[in-house]
C-alpha positions, -999 to +999 in steps of 0.1 A: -449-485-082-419-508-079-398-487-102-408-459-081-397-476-049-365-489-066-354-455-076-359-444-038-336-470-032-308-457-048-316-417-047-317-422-004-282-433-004-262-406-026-285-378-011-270-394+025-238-393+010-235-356-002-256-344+029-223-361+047-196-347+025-214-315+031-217-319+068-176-332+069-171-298+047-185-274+068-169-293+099-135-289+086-142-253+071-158-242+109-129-260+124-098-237+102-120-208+109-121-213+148-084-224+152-065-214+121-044-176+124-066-150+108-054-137+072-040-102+077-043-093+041-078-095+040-083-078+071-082-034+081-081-012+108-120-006+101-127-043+101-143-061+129-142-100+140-171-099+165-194-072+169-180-072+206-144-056+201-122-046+173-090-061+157-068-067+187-033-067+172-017-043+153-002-054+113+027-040+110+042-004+120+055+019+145+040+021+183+051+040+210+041+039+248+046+060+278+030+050+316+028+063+348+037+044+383+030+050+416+048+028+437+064+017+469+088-007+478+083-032+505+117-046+522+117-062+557+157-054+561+152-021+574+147-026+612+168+004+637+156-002+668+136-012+699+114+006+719+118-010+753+094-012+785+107+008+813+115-027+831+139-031+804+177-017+802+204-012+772+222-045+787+192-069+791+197-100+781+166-105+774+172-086+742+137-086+717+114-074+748+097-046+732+084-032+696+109-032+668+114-002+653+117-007+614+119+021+583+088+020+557+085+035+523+061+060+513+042+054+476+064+076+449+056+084+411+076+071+383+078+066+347+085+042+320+086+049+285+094+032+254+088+022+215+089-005+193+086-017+156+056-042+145+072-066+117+042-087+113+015-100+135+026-132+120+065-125+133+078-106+159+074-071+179+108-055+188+107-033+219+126-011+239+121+003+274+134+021+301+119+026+338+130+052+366+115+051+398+128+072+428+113+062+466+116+079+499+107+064+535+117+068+570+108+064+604+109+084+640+109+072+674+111+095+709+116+084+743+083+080+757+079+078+800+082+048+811+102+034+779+139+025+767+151+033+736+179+003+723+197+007+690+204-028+671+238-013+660+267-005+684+272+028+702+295+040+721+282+040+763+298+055+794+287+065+826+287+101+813+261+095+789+228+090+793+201+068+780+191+072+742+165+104+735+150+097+700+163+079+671+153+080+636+158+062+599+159+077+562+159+053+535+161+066+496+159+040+464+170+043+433+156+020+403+163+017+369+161-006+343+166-010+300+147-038+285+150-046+248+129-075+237+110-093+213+074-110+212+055-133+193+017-132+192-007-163+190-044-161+186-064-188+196-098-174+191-115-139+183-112-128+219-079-145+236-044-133+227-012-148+239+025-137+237+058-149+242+088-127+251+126-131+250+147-105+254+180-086+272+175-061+303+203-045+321+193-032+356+208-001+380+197+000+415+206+013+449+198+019+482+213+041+510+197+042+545+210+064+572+200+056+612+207+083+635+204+077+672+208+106+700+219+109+736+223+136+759+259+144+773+256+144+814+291+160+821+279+192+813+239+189+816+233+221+813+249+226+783+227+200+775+249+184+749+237+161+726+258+129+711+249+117+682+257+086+662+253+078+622+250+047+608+255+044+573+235+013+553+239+018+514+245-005+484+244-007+448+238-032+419+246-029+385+247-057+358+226-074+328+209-105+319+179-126+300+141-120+302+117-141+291+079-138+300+040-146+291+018-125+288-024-134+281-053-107+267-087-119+266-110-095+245-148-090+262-170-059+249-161-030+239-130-023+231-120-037+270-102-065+282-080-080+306-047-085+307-024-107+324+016-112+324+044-127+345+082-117+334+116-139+347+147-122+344+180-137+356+208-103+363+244-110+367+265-082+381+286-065+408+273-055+443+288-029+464+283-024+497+293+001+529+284+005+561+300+033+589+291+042+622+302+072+636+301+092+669+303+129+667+328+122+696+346+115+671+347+080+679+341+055+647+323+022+654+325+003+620+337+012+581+339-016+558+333-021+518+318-057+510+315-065+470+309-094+451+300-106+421+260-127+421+234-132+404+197-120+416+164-135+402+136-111+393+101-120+391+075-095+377+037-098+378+014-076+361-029-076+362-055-055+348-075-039+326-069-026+288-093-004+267-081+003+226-099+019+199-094+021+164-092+058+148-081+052+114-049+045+106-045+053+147-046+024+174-045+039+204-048+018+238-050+031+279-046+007+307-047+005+345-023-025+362-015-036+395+024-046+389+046-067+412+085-066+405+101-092+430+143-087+433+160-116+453+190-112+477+194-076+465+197-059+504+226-064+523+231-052+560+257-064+587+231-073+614+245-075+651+225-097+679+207-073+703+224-086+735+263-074+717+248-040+708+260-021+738+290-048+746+324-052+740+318-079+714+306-065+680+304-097+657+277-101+635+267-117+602+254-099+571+221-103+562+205-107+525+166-100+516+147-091+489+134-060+476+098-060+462+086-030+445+044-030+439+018-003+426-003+012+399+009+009+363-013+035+341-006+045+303-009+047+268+001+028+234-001+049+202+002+022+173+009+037+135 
């Protein structure tokens, strides 16, 4: 009996001792497993790592993407005119009584395409793409009874012309942009992916809005004679910079997930500017030619939901994203104060604001 209870003595201690060393084992074993980068060599397209979703990188290879937009830009710098009570006249000093008048964009297609090269999930993903978006918006305002129409820009007044009729706005935006970049995948689990991006993008965009503001001629009523004056609001931006972003996926069930991303890009080049006002009187108001050299921030934001499936040697993967791209100090306008408008005086100041461009972001990635 004693030997018995002596050899339990020492049998307790190594059997604690290995069920330890087992226990530290599998510890450090579950702890590479959660945390470590999977091993790409022992892993295929036809391979799954949860029964939830399917490999969510590709190896190496060829991929190529094309999406569809459906945008509209959003830029408070496009303001034309007051639409007065009748109380109100075209030299009240009393300048902002009334509803400002202001052009809007309608929401316009687009496209971005591009293709890249997979080295390794392990290194980098070279990219290159280029985006066109064209957008259209105006606005239209008639003299209503009782109302005064007042134009924020300066025309020309005389007792032989009477008050202001209708006046309107057409605005037009061109946007394009080349990106070629680089990103670097981390995995911290099975189901969240994160990437870094660095890269170049070179940027081309303009603007020209036209304000047109009519009158009718009250030498000659009834020849009822129309004056008209144009004012001409249009610049362009063309230069190149850095781009650097973050961009999260986060795999749930089948096949979907969601996807988050925020780009900053920093764009050094030249801006040109014009703006002319003219009278079909023949009479011209204002011509001048600003340009500088600057440098406009650029924010983009992107949201939404992914969906990729596995055919093969085939990934292919469609997507629907709300996208936000955010251009600082990229509008220019020589604003003049309300009360000068229809005076002698016709100093002003120019006047920067951004120009935000928001919408739907749907496509495709074909991975080979």
């Amino acid at each position: 009996m004693k030997h018995k209870f002596k050899s339990a003595i020492f049998i307790l201690p190594s059997l604690l001792g290995t069920s330890f060393l087992n226990a530290e084992t599998k510890t450090t074993e579950g702890t590479k497993k959660s945390f470590q980068f999977p091993s790409y060599s022992e892993q295929s397209y036809d391979e799954v790592d949860a029964v939830s979703y399917e490999l969510p990188y590709q190896e190496t290879g060829f991929h190529v993407t094309g999406q569809f937009l459906y945008w509209q830009t959003l830029e408070a710098n496009m303001v034309y005119g007051l639409d007065q009570a009748g109380r109100a006249n075209g030299g009240d000093p009393v300048s902002l009584l009334g509803e400002v008048k202001q052009n809007s964009y309608r929401w316009d297609p687009g496209v971005r395409a591009g293709g890249g090269y997979c080295f390794s999930a392990e290194t980098i993903d070279a990219n290159l793409e280029y985006t066109y978006f064209h957008n259209e918006g105006g606005d239209s305002t008639g003299l209503r009874e009782g109302r005064v129409l007042k134009s924020i820009f300066p025309i020309v007044t005389n007792p032989f012309f009477g008050p202001l009729v209708s006046m309107n706005t057409k605005a037009d935006l061109q946007y394009h942009t080349l990106d070629l970049y680089a990103t670097h995948m981390f995995q911290g689990s099975h189901s969240f992916v994160m990437k870094f991006l660095a890269g170049v993008r070179g940027a081309w965009i303009s603007e020209g809005a036209n304000s047109y503001y009519k009158t009718n001629y009250l030498l000659i009523p009834f020849l009822e004679r129309v004056v008209k004056t144009t004012v001409q609001n249009t610049w362009k931006f063309s230069g190149a910079g850095l781009r650097a972003g973050l961009s999260m996926d986060w795999f749930m069930f089948w096949g979907l997930s969601l996807h988050t991303e925020a780009n900053l890009s920093a764009i050094v080049g030249r801006f040109r500017a014009k703006q002319q006002i003219d009278e079909t009187t023949g009479y011209r108001t204002a011509k001048t030619f600003p340009s500088d050299t600057r440098m406009i921030p650029s924010l983009q934001l992107v949201m939404g939901f992914a969906w990729r499936k596995v055919f093969g040697a085939l990934g292919l993967k469609v997507f629907a994203n709300w996208e936000l791209n955010m251009w600082d100090d990229l509008s220019q306008t020589y604003m003049y104060p309300t009360t000068t408008a229809d005076a002698a005086s016709l100093v002003g100041s120019w006047v920067r604001n951004s120009v935000n461009i928001q919408g739907i972001t749907a496509g495709f990635t074909a991975e080979f």
